[in-house]
C-alpha positions in Angstrom: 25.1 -19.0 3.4 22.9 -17.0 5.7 19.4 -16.1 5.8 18.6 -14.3 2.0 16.7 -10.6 3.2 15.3 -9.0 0.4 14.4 -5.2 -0.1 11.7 -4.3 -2.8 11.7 -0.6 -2.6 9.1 2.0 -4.3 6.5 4.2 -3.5 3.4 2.1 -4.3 1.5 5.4 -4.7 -0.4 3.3 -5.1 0.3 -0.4 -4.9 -0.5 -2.1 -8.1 -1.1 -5.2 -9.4 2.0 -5.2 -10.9 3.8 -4.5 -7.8 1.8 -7.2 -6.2 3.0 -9.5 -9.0 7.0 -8.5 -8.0 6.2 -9.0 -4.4 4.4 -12.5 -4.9 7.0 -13.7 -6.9 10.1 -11.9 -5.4 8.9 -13.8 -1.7 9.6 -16.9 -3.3 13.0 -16.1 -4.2 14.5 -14.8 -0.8 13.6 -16.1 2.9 12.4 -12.7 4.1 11.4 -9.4 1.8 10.8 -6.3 2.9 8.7 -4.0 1.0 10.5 -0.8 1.5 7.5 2.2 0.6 9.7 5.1 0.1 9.4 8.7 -0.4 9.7 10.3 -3.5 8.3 14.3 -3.7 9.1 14.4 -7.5 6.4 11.8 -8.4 3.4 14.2 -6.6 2.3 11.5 -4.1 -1.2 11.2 -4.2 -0.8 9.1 -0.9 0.9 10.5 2.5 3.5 7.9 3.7 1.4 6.7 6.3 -1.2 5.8 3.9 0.9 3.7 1.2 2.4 2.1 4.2 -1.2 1.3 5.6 -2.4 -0.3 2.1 0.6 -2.1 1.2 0.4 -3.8 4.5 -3.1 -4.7 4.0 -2.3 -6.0 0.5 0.4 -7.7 1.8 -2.0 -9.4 4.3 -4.7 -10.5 1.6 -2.1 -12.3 -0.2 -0.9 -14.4 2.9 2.7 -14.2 2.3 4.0 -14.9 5.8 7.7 -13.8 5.1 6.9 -10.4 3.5 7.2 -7.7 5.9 6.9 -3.6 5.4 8.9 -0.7 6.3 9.1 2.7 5.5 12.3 4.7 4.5 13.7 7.8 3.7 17.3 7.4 3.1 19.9 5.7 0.3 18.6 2.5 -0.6 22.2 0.7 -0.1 21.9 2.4 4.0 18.4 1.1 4.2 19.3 -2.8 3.0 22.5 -2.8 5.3 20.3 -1.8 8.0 18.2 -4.1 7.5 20.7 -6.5 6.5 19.7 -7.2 3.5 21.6 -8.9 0.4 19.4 -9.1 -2.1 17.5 -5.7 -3.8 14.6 -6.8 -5.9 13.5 -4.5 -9.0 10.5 -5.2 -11.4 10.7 -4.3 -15.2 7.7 -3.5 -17.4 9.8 -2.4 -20.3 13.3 -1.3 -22.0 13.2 1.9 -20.5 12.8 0.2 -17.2 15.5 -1.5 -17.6 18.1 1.2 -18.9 17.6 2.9 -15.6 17.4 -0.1 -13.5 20.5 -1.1 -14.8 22.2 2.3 -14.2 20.8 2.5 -10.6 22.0 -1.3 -10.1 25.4 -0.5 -11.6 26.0 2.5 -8.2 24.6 0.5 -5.7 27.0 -2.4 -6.8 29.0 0.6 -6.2 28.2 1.3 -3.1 27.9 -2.5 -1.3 29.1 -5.3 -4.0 27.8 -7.3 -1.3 24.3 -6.7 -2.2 22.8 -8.2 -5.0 20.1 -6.4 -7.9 18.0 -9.5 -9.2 15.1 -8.0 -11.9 11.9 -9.6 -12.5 10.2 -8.9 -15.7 6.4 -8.3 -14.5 3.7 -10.9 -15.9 2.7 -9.8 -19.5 -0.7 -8.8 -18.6 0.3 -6.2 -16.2 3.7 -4.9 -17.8 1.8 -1.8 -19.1 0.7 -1.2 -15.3 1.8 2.1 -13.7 1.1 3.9 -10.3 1.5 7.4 -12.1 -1.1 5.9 -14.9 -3.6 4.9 -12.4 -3.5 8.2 -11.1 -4.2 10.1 -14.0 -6.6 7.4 -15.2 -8.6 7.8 -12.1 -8.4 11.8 -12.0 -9.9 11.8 -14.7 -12.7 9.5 -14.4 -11.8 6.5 -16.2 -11.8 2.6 -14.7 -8.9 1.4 -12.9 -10.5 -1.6 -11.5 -8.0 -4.0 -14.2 -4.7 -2.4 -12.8 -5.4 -2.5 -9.0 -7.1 -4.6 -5.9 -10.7 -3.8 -5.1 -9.5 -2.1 -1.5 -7.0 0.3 -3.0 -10.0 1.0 -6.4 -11.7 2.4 -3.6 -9.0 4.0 -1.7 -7.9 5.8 -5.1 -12.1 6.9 -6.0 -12.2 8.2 -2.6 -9.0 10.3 -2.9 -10.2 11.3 -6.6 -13.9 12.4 -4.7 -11.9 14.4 -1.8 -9.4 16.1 -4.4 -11.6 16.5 -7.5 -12.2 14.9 -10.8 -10.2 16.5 -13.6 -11.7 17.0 -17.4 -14.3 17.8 -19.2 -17.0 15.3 -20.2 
Protein backbone atom coordinates (compact mmCIF):
# COMPACT_ATOMS: atom_id res chain seq x y z
CA UNK A 1 0.00 0.00 0.00
CA UNK A 2 1.20 3.39 -0.90
CA UNK A 3 1.48 6.66 0.75
CA UNK A 4 -2.42 7.45 2.22
CA UNK A 5 -3.04 11.48 0.78
CA UNK A 6 -5.99 12.82 2.26
CA UNK A 7 -8.25 15.76 0.98
CA UNK A 8 -10.38 17.78 3.66
CA UNK A 9 -12.29 20.08 1.44
CA UNK A 10 -14.51 23.30 2.58
CA UNK A 11 -14.55 26.76 2.58
CA UNK A 12 -13.42 27.59 6.13
CA UNK A 13 -15.13 30.93 5.72
CA UNK A 14 -13.97 30.99 8.36
CA UNK A 15 -11.92 28.12 9.83
CA UNK A 16 -13.41 26.96 13.02
CA UNK A 17 -12.65 25.17 15.78
CA UNK A 18 -14.53 22.50 14.55
CA UNK A 19 -12.81 22.32 11.42
CA UNK A 20 -9.57 22.52 13.38
CA UNK A 21 -10.91 19.47 15.37
CA UNK A 22 -11.41 17.36 11.80
CA UNK A 23 -8.05 18.52 10.63
CA UNK A 24 -6.17 17.48 14.02
CA UNK A 25 -7.70 14.38 14.11
CA UNK A 26 -8.04 13.58 10.25
CA UNK A 27 -3.74 14.12 10.10
CA UNK A 28 -3.51 11.25 12.29
CA UNK A 29 -5.35 9.04 10.14
CA UNK A 30 -3.56 9.55 6.66
CA UNK A 31 0.33 10.23 5.95
CA UNK A 32 -0.35 13.61 4.23
CA UNK A 33 -3.85 15.86 4.26
CA UNK A 34 -4.44 18.48 2.35
CA UNK A 35 -6.85 21.02 3.33
CA UNK A 36 -8.52 21.80 0.17
CA UNK A 37 -10.28 25.77 0.87
CA UNK A 38 -12.69 25.80 -1.92
CA UNK A 39 -15.01 28.18 -3.49
CA UNK A 40 -18.42 28.20 -2.85
CA UNK A 41 -20.52 31.71 -4.13
CA UNK A 42 -23.87 30.30 -2.61
CA UNK A 43 -22.60 30.50 0.98
CA UNK A 44 -21.84 34.61 0.63
CA UNK A 45 -18.12 34.38 1.48
CA UNK A 46 -17.34 36.72 3.98
CA UNK A 47 -13.54 35.89 3.11
CA UNK A 48 -11.89 36.29 -0.58
CA UNK A 49 -10.00 33.03 -1.39
CA UNK A 50 -6.85 34.44 -0.76
CA UNK A 51 -7.78 35.25 2.66
CA UNK A 52 -9.28 31.73 3.92
CA UNK A 53 -6.26 30.29 2.26
CA UNK A 54 -3.99 32.79 4.28
CA UNK A 55 -5.73 31.87 7.77
CA UNK A 56 -6.02 28.31 7.39
CA UNK A 57 -2.45 28.14 6.65
CA UNK A 58 -1.65 30.10 9.74
CA UNK A 59 -3.93 27.91 11.74
CA UNK A 60 -2.47 25.07 10.33
CA UNK A 61 0.99 26.37 11.48
CA UNK A 62 -0.16 27.07 15.22
CA UNK A 63 -1.15 23.62 15.52
CA UNK A 64 2.27 22.11 14.30
CA UNK A 65 0.98 19.34 12.21
CA UNK A 66 3.93 18.78 9.91
CA UNK A 67 2.07 16.61 7.33
CA UNK A 68 -0.91 18.97 6.81
CA UNK A 69 -0.53 20.98 3.76
CA UNK A 70 -3.06 23.65 1.93
CA UNK A 71 -4.31 24.22 -1.42
CA UNK A 72 -6.83 25.95 -3.04
CA UNK A 73 -9.40 24.65 -5.68
CA UNK A 74 -12.10 25.37 -7.83
CA UNK A 75 -13.08 22.29 -9.56
CA UNK A 76 -14.95 18.61 -8.87
CA UNK A 77 -13.65 17.41 -5.72
CA UNK A 78 -13.02 13.75 -7.29
CA UNK A 79 -10.53 15.92 -10.20
CA UNK A 80 -9.00 17.77 -7.38
CA UNK A 81 -7.99 14.37 -5.10
CA UNK A 82 -6.77 12.50 -8.37
CA UNK A 83 -4.67 15.48 -8.95
CA UNK A 84 -3.43 15.43 -6.13
CA UNK A 85 -3.45 11.85 -5.80
CA UNK A 86 -5.26 11.44 -3.12
CA UNK A 87 -7.32 8.22 -1.84
CA UNK A 88 -8.77 9.15 1.00
CA UNK A 89 -11.58 12.32 1.22
CA UNK A 90 -12.16 13.28 4.86
CA UNK A 91 -15.69 14.80 5.86
CA UNK A 92 -16.68 16.11 9.46
CA UNK A 93 -20.27 15.57 10.84
CA UNK A 94 -21.92 17.77 13.46
CA UNK A 95 -25.31 16.19 13.09
CA UNK A 96 -28.02 13.97 11.13
CA UNK A 97 -28.50 16.31 8.62
CA UNK A 98 -24.75 16.38 8.06
CA UNK A 99 -24.78 13.24 7.50
CA UNK A 100 -27.76 12.68 4.99
CA UNK A 101 -25.92 14.84 2.66
CA UNK A 102 -22.53 13.66 3.27
CA UNK A 103 -23.71 10.39 2.62
CA UNK A 104 -25.39 11.36 -0.69
CA UNK A 105 -22.23 13.39 -1.89
CA UNK A 106 -20.08 10.24 -0.74
CA UNK A 107 -22.37 7.89 -2.57
CA UNK A 108 -21.36 10.07 -6.46
CA UNK A 109 -17.93 10.46 -5.73
CA UNK A 110 -17.77 6.63 -5.00
CA UNK A 111 -19.33 7.14 -8.37
CA UNK A 112 -16.98 8.91 -9.78
CA UNK A 113 -13.44 7.21 -8.47
CA UNK A 114 -14.29 3.92 -6.24
CA UNK A 115 -10.74 4.24 -5.76
CA UNK A 116 -11.11 7.07 -3.39
CA UNK A 117 -12.31 6.49 -0.07
CA UNK A 118 -15.07 9.00 2.19
CA UNK A 119 -14.11 8.29 5.89
CA UNK A 120 -16.46 10.77 8.29
CA UNK A 121 -15.44 12.00 11.65
CA UNK A 122 -18.08 13.00 13.98
CA UNK A 123 -16.72 16.44 15.44
CA UNK A 124 -15.87 16.48 19.33
CA UNK A 125 -19.17 17.09 21.29
CA UNK A 126 -18.31 20.44 22.44
CA UNK A 127 -17.93 21.84 19.07
CA UNK A 128 -20.63 19.81 17.06
CA UNK A 129 -23.03 22.89 17.19
CA UNK A 130 -20.04 24.94 15.56
CA UNK A 131 -20.79 26.53 12.16
CA UNK A 132 -18.77 28.97 9.75
CA UNK A 133 -22.24 30.44 8.49
CA UNK A 134 -23.26 30.82 12.50
CA UNK A 135 -20.11 32.62 13.31
CA UNK A 136 -20.86 34.96 10.72
CA UNK A 137 -24.08 35.93 11.66
CA UNK A 138 -23.19 35.80 15.36
CA UNK A 139 -20.46 38.22 14.78
CA UNK A 140 -22.52 40.57 12.31
CA UNK A 141 -24.47 41.07 14.78
CA UNK A 142 -22.43 41.79 17.68
CA UNK A 143 -22.44 38.83 19.66
CA UNK A 144 -19.09 36.78 21.08
CA UNK A 145 -17.56 34.23 18.95
CA UNK A 146 -14.50 33.92 20.89
CA UNK A 147 -15.86 29.91 22.12
CA UNK A 148 -16.22 28.84 18.33
CA UNK A 149 -12.93 30.15 16.81
CA UNK A 150 -8.98 30.80 17.40
CA UNK A 151 -8.00 34.17 18.92
CA UNK A 152 -6.24 35.18 15.20
CA UNK A 153 -9.27 34.44 13.15
CA UNK A 154 -11.78 36.35 16.42
CA UNK A 155 -9.98 39.17 15.22
CA UNK A 156 -9.78 38.55 11.62
CA UNK A 157 -13.80 38.05 11.74
CA UNK A 158 -14.27 41.68 14.23
CA UNK A 159 -12.21 43.38 11.76
CA UNK A 160 -14.22 42.29 8.76
CA UNK A 161 -17.55 42.90 10.84
CA UNK A 162 -15.86 46.84 11.64
CA UNK A 163 -14.96 47.19 7.71
CA UNK A 164 -18.48 45.88 6.53
CA UNK A 165 -20.77 47.00 9.42
CA UNK A 166 -22.50 45.67 12.39
CA UNK A 167 -26.05 44.52 11.66
CA UNK A 168 -29.12 45.01 14.42
CA UNK A 169 -30.56 47.08 16.55
CA UNK A 170 -29.39 47.24 20.22
Amino acid sequence: MGERIGIYPGTFDPITLGHADIIRRGSKLVDKLIIGVTTNPSKNPMFSTEERFAMVEREIARMGLGNVEVEGFNALLVKFAQKMGANVLIRGLRAVADFEYEYQMAGMNQQLDDDIETVFLMADVSLQPIASKLVKEIALFGGDITPFVSQAVCEDVVKRVEEKGQLGDY
